[in-house]
N, C-alpha and C positions, 0 to 999 in steps of 0.2 A: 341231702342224702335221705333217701325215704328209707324207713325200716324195712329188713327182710331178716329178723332174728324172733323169732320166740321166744318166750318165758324160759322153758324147758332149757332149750338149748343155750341161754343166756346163765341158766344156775348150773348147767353144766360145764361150762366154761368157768365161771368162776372156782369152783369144787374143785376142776383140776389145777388153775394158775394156785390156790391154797396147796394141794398135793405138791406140785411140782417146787414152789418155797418153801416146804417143810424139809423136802427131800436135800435143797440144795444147803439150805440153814443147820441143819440138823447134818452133815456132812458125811451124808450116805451118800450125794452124787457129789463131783468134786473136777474140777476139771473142767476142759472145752464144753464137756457132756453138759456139766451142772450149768456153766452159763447162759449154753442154749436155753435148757427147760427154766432160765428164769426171766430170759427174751421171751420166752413163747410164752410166759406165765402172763408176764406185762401186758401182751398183743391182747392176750383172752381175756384181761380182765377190761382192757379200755374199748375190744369191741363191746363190751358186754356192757358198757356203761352207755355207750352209743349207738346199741339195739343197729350195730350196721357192721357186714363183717363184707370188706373187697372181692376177698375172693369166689364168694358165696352171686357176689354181683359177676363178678366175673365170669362164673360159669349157669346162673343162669339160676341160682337156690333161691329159696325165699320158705323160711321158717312161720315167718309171721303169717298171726291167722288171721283170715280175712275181715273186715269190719262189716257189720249190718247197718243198711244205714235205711 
C-alpha cells in the first residue's frame, strides 16, 4: 500500500475520531447514531496510522505531498 494521506488530513482525522469518542463516552450521542461515529472514529484513526485511506484509492485522491528526490 503506497501512501496517499497527508499530515494535515491525517491530524484531521484523528481530531475527529477524538470528537466523535467524546461525544459517544460522554453520552451526548447514544444509540445506532453513537455507534456509528465510534466505527467511523476507529476507521480514521487506523487509516491515519497507516497513511492509506481505500477509498481515497478508490476514487483516484492522493493527499500526500510529492517527494523530491
Amino acid at each position: 500500500m503506497k501512501p496517499n494521506m497527508g499530515n494535515i488530513d491525517r491530524i484531521i482525522r484523528v481530531l475527529l475520531a477524538a470528537v466523535f469518542a467524546y461525544l459517544y463516552f460522554s453520552g451526548t450521542v447514544t444509540g445506532v447514531l453513537g455507534l456509528v461515529l465510534v466505527i467511523l472514529g476507529a476507521v480514521f484513526v487506523l487509516t491515519s496510522l497507516v497513511s492509506f485511506c481505500p477509498l481515497y484509492a478508490l476514487v483516484g485522491l492522493n493527499t500526500c505531498p510529492t517527494k523530491k528526490q
